[in-house]
C-alpha positions in Angstrom: -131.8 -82.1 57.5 -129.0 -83.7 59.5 -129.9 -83.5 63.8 -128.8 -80.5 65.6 -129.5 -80.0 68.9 -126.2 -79.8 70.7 -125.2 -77.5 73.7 -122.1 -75.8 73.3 -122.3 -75.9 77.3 -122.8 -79.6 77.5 -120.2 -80.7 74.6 -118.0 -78.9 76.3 -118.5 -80.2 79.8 -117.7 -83.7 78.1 -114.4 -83.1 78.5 -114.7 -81.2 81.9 -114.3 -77.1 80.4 -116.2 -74.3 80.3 -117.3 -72.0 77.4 -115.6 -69.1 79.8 -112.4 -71.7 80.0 -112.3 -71.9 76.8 -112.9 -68.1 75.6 -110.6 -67.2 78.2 -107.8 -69.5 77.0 -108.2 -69.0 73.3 -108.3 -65.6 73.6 -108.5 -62.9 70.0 -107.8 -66.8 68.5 -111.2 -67.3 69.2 -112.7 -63.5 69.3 -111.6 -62.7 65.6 -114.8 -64.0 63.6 -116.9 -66.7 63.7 -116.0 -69.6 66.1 -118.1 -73.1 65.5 -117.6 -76.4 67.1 -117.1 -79.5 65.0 -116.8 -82.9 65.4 -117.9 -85.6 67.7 -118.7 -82.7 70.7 -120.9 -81.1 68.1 -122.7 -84.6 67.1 -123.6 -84.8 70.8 -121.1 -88.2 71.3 -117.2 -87.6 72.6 -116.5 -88.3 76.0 -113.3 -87.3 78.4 -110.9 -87.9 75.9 -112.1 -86.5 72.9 -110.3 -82.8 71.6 -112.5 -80.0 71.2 -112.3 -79.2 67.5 -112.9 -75.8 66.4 -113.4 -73.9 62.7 -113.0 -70.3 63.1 -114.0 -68.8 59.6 -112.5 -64.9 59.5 -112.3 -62.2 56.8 -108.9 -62.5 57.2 -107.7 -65.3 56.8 -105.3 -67.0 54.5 -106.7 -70.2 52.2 -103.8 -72.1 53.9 -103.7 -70.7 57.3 -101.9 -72.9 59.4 -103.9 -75.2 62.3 -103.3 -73.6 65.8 -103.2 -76.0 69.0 -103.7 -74.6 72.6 -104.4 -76.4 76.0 -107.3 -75.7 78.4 -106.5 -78.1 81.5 -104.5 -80.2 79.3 -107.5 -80.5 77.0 -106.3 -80.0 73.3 -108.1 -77.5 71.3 -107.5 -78.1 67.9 -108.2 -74.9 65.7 -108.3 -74.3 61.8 -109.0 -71.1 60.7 -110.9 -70.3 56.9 -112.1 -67.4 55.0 -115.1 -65.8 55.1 -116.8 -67.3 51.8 -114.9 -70.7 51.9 -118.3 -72.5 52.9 -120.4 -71.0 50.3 -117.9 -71.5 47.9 -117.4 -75.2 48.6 -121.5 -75.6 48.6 -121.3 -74.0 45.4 -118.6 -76.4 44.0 -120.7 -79.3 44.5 -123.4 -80.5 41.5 -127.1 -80.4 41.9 -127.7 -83.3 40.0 -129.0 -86.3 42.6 -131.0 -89.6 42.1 -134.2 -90.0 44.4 -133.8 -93.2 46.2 -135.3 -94.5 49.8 -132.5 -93.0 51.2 -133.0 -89.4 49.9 -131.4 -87.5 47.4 -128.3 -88.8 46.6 -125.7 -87.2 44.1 -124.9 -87.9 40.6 -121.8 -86.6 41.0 -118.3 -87.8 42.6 -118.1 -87.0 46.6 -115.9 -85.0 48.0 -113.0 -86.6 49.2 -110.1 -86.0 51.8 -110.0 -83.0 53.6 -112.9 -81.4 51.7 -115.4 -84.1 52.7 -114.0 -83.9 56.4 -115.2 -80.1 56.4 -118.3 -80.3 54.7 -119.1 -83.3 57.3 -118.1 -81.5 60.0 -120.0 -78.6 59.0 -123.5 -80.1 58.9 -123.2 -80.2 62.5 -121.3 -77.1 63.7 -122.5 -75.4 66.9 -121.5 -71.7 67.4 -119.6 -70.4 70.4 -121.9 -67.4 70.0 -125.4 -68.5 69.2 -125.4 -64.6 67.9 -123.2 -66.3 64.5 -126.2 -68.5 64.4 -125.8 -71.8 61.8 -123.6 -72.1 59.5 -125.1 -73.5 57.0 -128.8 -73.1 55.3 -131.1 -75.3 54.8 -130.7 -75.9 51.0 -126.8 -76.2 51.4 -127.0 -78.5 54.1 -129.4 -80.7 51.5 -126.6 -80.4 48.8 -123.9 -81.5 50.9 -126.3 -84.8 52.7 -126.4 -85.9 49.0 -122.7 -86.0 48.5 -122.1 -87.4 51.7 -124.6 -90.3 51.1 -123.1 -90.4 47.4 -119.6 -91.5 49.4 -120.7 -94.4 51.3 -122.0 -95.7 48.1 -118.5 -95.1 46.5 -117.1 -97.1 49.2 -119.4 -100.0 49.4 -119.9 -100.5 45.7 -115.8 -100.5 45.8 -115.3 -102.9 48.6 -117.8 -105.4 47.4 -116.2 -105.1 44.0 -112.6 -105.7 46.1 -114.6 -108.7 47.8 -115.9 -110.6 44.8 -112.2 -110.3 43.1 -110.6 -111.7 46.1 -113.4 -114.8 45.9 -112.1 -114.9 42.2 -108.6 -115.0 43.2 -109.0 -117.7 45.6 -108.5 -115.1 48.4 -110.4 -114.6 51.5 -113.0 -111.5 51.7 -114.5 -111.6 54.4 -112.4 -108.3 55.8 -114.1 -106.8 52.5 -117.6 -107.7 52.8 -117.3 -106.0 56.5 -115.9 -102.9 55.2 -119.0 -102.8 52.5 -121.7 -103.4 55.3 -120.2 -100.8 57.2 -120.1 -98.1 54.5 -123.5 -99.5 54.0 -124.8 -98.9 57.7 -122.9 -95.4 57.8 -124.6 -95.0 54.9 -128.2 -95.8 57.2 -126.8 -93.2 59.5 -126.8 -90.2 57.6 -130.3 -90.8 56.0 -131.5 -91.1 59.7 -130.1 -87.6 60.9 -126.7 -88.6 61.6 -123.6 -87.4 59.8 -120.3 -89.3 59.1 -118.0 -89.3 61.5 -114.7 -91.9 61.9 -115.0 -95.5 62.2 -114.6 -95.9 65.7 -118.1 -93.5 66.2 -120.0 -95.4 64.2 -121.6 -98.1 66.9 -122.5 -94.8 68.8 -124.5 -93.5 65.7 -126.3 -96.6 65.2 -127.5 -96.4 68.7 -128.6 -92.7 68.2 -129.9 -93.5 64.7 -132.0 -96.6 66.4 -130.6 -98.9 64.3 -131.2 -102.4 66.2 -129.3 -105.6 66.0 -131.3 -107.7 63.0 -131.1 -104.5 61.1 -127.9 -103.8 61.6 -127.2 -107.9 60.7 -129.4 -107.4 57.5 -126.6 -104.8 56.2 -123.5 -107.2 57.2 -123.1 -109.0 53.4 -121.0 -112.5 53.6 -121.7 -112.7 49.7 -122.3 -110.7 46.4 -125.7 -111.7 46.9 -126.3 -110.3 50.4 -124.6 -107.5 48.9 -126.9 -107.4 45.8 -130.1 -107.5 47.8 -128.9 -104.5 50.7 -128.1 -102.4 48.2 -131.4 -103.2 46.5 -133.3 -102.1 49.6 -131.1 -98.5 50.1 -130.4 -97.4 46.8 -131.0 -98.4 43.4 -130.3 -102.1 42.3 -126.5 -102.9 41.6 -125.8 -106.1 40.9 -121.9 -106.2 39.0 -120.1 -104.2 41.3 -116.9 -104.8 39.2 -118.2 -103.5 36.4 -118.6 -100.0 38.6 -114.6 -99.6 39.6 -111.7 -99.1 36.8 -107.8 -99.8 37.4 -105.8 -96.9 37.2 -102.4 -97.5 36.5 -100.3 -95.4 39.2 -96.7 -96.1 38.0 -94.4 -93.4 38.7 -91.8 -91.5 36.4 -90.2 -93.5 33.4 -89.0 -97.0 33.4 -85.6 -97.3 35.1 -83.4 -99.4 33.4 -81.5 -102.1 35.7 -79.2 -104.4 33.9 -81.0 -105.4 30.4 -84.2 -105.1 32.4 -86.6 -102.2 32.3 -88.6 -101.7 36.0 -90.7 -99.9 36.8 -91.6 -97.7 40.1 -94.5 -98.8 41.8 -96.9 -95.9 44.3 -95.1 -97.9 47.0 -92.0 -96.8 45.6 -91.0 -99.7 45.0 -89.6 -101.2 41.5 -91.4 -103.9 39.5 -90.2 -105.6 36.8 -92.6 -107.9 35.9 -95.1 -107.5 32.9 -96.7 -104.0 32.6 -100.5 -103.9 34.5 -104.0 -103.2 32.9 -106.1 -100.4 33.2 -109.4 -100.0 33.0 -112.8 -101.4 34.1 -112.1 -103.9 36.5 -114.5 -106.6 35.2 -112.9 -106.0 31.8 -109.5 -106.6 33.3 -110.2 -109.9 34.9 -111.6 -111.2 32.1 -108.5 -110.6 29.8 -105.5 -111.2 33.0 -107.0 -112.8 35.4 -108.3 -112.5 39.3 -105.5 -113.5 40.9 -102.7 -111.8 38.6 -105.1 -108.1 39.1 -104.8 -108.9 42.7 -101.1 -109.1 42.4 -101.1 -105.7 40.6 -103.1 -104.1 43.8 -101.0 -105.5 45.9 -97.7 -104.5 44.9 -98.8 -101.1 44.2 -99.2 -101.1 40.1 -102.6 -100.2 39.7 -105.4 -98.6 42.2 -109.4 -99.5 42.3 -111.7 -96.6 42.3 -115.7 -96.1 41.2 -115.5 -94.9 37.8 -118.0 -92.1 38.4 -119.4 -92.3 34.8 -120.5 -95.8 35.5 -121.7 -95.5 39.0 -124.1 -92.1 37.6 -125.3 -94.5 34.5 -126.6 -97.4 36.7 -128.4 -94.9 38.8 -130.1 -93.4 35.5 -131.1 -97.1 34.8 -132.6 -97.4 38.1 -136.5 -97.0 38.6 -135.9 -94.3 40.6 -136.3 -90.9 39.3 -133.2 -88.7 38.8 -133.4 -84.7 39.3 -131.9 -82.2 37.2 -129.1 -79.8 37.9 -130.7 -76.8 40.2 -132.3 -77.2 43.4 -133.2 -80.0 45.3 -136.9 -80.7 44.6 
């Protein structure tokens, strides 16, 4: 279970406002159901500048209700309202299916991503504005949701060390790449230490809370697919061909448009292309017929997009000597 122990009283007075400011101010926005704080207030971080960030779940409301914004001392209070149901049935939509690893229970399914992923984040650590509401979530649901939040960060560090070592193929410089994998790797830490995802710019403030010191923090900070290799080894379950993990989906858009005697095509930049059509498919495949440096080229200009094929990502956790749970409860 993710750490809970926030005050709404003292995540409020963060940002210098009372509950009664706040109650006052919001008025039936905040009366009509149930009223929880989110976000960095809720984890216990946030300081003077931080909004207060506030999920109001109602029988009334619409699927798509609109956000609502209000003022309380020119502190923004950022409101989204949801039904009723909408967090059990988002718990429900999530699989059961996880791999045991020294990190917990991780999912063998795809995360959440987006919006969705923000919420169920968010949610792990909501504090009521009436401790009457008590928690949102349960037990077992919070469970469910850690192991697709811990699934994410190793979607995104399995796919920026596979972006790394194709840049080293390309002759281009990854450095920026390997950073981005240690740090999906450390957020990854994080969360198995009580500490739920938040944005980048929190994530030196959960380290701290999470006691994660210096060397460790340098033993997750990969310069090479080796380092890479061997974190990943100590977290998870072993990985050692990231690029055989992420496919290239082609993301062209609409027909070819014909421009002279030349057929180009639209790239997602919206952009048109008219050199030779891109590859798809698994990205260590892909190199091996194109190239590394002519795959870069396709990324770049907006022809094809990496992502973890989930298939392949849930197959080298089955390999793994760690033992995978079926769909149900969490053992």
């Amino acid at each position: 279970m993710l750490k809970q122990d926030t005050d709404i009283r003292s995540a409020l007075s963060k940002v210098g406002i009372t509950l009664a400011q706040l109650r006052d101010t919001g008025g039936s926005v905040l009366a009509d159901g149930r009223a929880y704080l989110v976000g960095s207030l809720a984890q216990g971080f946030g300081n003077g500048g931080s909004d207060v960030d506030i999920h109001v779940f109602d029988e009334s409301a619409h699927p798509n209700s609109a956000p609502y914004l209000f003022f309380v001392d020119q502190v923004p209070v950022d409101i989204e309202f949801f039904p009723a149901v909408r967090v059990a049935t988002m718990v429900a939509e999530l699989g059961r299916a996880a791999v045991h690893t020294e990190v917990g229970r991780i999912a063998l399914h795809p995360a959440p991503r987006g919006h969705r992923k923000m919420c169920l984040s968010r949610w792990m650590t909501a504090v009521p504005l009436d401790p009457a509401h008590g928690a949102l979530l349960t037990t077992a649901d919070a469970a469910v949701i850690r192991a697709h939040l811990l699934r994410h960060s190793v979607e995104l560090t399995v796919l920026y060390a596979a972006l790394a070592e194709l840049a080293e193929l390309g002759g281009a410089n990854p450095a920026g790449l390997w950073g981005h994998s240690g740090r999906a790797l450390l957020d990854l830490l994080c969360t198995e230490r009580g500490l739920a995802p938040m944005g980048a710019k929190w994530l030196p403030a959960r380290l701290r809370a999470a006691g994660v010191d210096d060397a460790v923090r340098r033993s997750f900070d990969p310069a090479t697919l080796d380092d890479w290799v061997a974190a990943v080894a100590r977290l998870v379950w072993p990985i050692d061909d990231p690029l055989a993990l992420v496919e290239l989906q082609e993301c062209t858009i609409g027909e070819p448009v014909p421009l002279g005697r030349r057929a180009m095509t639209v790239t997602r930049y919206h952009r048109l292309h008219g050199g030779e059509p891109p590859v798809g498919g698994c990205l260590r495949q892909v190199v091996a017929q194109a190239g590394a440096r002519r795959v870069l080229a396709w990324i770049r200009a907006g022809l094809v997009r990496p992502a973890v094929d989930p298939a392949a990502l849930d197959h080298s956790a089955r390999r793994s000597p760690t033992d995978a749970g079926p769909e149900g409860e969490p053992r």
